[in-house]
TIGU-913125 format. One record per residue (C-alpha): residue in three letters; x, y, z. Coordinates in steps of 0.5 Angstrom, whole numbers, padded with zeros to 4 digits, always signed. Layout:
alaXYZ
...
This chain:
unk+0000+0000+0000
unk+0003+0007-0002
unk+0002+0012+0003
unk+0001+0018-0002
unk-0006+0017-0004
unk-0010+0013+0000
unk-0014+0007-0004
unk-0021+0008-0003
unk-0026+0003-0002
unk-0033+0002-0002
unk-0035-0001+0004
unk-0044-0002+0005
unk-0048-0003+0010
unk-0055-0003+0013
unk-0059+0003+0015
unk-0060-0001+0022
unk-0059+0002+0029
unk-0054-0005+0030
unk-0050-0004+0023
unk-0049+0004+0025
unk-0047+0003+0032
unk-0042-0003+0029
unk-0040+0003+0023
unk-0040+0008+0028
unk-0031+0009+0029
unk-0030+0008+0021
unk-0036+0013+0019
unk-0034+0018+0023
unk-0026+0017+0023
unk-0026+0016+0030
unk-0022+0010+0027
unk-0018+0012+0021
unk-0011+0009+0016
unk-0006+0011+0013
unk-0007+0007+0007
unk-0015+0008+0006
unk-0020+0012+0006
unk-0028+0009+0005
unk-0034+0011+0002
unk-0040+0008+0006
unk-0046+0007+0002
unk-0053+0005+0006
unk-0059-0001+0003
unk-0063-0006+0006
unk-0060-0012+0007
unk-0065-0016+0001
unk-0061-0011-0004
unk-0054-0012+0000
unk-0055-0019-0001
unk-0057-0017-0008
unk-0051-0013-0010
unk-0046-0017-0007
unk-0048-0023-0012
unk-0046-0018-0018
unk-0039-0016-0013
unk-0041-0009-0013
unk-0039-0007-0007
unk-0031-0008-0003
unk-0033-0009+0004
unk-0041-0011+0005
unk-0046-0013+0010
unk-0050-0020+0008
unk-0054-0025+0011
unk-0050-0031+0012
unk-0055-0034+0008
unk-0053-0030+0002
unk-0046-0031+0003
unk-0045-0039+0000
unk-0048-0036-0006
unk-0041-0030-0007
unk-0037-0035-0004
unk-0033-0035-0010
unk-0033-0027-0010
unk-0032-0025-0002
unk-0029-0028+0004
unk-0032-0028+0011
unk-0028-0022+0017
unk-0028-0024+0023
unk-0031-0019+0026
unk-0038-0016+0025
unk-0042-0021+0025
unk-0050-0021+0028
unk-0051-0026+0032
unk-0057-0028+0036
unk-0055-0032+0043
unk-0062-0036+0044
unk-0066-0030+0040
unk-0067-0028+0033
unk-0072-0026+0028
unk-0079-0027+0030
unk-0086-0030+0027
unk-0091-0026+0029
unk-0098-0026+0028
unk-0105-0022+0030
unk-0108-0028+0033
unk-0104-0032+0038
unk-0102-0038+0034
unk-0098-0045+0035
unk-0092-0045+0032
unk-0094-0052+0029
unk-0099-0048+0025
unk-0095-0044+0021
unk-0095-0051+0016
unk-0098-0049+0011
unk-0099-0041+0012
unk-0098-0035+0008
unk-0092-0031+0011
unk-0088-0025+0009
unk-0081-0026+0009
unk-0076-0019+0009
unk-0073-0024+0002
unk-0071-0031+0000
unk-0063-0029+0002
unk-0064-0027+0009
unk-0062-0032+0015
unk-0069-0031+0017
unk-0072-0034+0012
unk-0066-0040+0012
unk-0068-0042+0019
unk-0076-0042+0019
unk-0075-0046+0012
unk-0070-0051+0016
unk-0075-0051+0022
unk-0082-0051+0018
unk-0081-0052+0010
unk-0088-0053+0008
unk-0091-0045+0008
unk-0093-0040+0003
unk-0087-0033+0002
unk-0090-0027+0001
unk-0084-0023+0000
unk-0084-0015+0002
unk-0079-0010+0004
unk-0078-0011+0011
unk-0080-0006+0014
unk-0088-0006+0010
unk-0088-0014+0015
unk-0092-0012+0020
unk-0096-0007+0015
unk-0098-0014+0011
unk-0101-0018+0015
unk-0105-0013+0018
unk-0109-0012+0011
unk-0108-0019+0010
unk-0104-0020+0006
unk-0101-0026+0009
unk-0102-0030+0016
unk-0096-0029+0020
unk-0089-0024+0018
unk-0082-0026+0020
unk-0080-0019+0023
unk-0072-0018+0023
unk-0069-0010+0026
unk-0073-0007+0031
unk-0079-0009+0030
unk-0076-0015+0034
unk-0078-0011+0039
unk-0084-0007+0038
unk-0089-0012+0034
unk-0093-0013+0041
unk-0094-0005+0042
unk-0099-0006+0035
unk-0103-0012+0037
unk-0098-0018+0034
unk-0097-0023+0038
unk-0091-0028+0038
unk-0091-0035+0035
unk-0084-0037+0033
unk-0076-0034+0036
unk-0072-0037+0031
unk-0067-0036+0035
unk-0069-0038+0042
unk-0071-0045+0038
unk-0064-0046+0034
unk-0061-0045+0041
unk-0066-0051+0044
unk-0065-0055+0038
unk-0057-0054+0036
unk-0054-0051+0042
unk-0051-0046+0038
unk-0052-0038+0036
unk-0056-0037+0031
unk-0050-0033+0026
unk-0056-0028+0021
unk-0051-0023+0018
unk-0044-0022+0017
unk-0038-0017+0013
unk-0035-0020+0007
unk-0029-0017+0003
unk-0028-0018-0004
unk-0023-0023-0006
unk-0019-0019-0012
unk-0016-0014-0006
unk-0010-0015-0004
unk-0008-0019+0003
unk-0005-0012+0006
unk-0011-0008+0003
unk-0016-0014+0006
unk-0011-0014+0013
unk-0013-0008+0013
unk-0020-0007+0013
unk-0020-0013+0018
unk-0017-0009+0023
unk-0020-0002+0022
unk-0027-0006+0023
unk-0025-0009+0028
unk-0021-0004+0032
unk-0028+0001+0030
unk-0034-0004+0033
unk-0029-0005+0039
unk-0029+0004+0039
unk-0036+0004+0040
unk-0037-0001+0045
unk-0032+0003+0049
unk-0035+0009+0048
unk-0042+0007+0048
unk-0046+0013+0050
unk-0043+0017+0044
unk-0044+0011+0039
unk-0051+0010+0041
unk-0053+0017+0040
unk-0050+0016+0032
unk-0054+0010+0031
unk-0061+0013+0034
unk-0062+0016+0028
unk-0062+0010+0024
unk-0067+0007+0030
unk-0073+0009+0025
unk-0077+0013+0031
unk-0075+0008+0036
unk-0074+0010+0043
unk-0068+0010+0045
unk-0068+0005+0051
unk-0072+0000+0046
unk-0065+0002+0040
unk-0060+0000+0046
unk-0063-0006+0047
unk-0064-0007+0040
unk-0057-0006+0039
unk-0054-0010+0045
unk-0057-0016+0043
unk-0054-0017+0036
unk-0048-0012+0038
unk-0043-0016+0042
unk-0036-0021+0043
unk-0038-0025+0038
unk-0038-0018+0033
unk-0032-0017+0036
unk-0029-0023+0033
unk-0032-0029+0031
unk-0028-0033+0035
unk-0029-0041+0034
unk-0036-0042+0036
unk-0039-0038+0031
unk-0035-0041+0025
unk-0038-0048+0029
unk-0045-0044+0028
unk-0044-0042+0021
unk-0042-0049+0019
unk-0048-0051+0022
unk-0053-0047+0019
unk-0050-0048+0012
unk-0051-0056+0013
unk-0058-0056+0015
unk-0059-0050+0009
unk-0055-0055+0004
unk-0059-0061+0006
unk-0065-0058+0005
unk-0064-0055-0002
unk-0064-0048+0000
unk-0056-0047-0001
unk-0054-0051-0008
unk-0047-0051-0006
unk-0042-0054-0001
unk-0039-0048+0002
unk-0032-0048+0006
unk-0033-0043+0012
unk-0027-0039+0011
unk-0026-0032+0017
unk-0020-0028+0016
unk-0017-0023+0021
């Protein structure tokens, strides 16, 4: 790397409470290098998950579910990665339901790359996706456009305060089921930057979520303008969750995690491919 002209890189993210507070340190060149400067692009994570496919941005947030299919292009940092501990995505519903009976129903799911519709289809194959921007989930089923909804981002947390009721954390069942964390969304880099650039990115990413959390208060309040309206109590709940050691670093049990989920996904005819889980640092 030259330290004369700083190599830009394009580095993409979510418009979510959790992706800011991560992106806090590097957005705000709190965290910065010598070598590179990066311009932050913000998309749902449906459309991320899409672009990657075309390669289009150098460093990215994705669902895990989405990365078997770039795996050719991207590989998998070590730190940034969501992880449900016990909780995750929810199926809720307007009416109280059992969570055997979402067989056969029509769902809305926030996009067929998303983890969340990777796990509820290892826990239940047999339902109807209606696919909808994730924020119109809960909009949809209240004017029938579907049964149930699979709520990812805050609405986690909100959807019992506008009549929904509970029928299915993803998450707390994957626990149950596996004795693992539920890994839902990721950073990827592409393959084609150079190992220095690619060492690069990694420590930056790191050093940046670790920069947030150590300066918790100042990082909340730039990601709260991403909250969408949400109270700042429900945000720095919401944040806490899917912001945390793992995030930091993977460390061993999230590749274990990963491994897991990419085999059920496999064997069920979601994912087309074996895919090595491969983190770099």
């Amino acid at each position: 790397m030259q330290d004369s002209i700083p190599r830009e890189i394009v580095s993409a993210h979510s418009p979510d409470s959790d992706d800011a507070f991560m992106f806090y340190g590097m957005a705000t060149r709190k965290v910065r290098s010598p070598f590179l400067t990066f311009k932050h692009v913000l998309s749902d994570i449906e459309t991320l998950n899409r672009k990657a496919i075309e390669g289009v941005y150098d460093l990215s947030a994705i669902s895990y579910h989405a990365y078997p299919t770039v795996a050719d292009q991207y590989v998998l940092m070590a730190s940034g990665s969501s992880v449900g501990d016990g909780y995750g995505p929810l199926v809720v519903a307007l009416h109280p339901m059992e969570p055997e009976e979402i067989k056969g129903k029509r769902i809305a799911i926030p996009g067929t790359l998303t983890t969340a519709y990777l796990a509820l289809k290892i826990f239940e194959a047999d339902f109807e996706p209606v696919v909808v921007p994730f924020d119109k989930i809960l909009e949809t089923v209240q004017n029938g456009g579907a049964d149930a909804g699979l709520v990812i981002h805050e609405a986690q947390l909100m959807y019992n305060k506008v009549g929904f009721h509970r029928v299915l954390d993803t998450g707390k069942w994957w626990k149950e089921k596996f004795g693992l964390p539920l890994p839902l969304g990721c950073n990827v880099l592409r393959r084609a930057l150079p190992a220095d650039v690619k060492t690069e990115c990694c420590r930056m990413m790191r050093e940046s979520i670790q920069y947030a959390l150590d300066n918790h208060a100042e990082a909340l309040e730039y990601a709260l303008q991403f909250a969408r309206d949400m109270e700042p109590r429900l945000a720095e709940k919401f944040v806490g969750m899917y912001v945390n050691h793992y995030t930091v670093d993977a460390g061993e049990l999230i590749p274990q995690a990963v491994r897991k989920l990419f085999d059920l996904g496999y064997e069920a005819g979601l994912i087309k491919n074996k895919t090595e889980v491969e983190f770099i640092r």
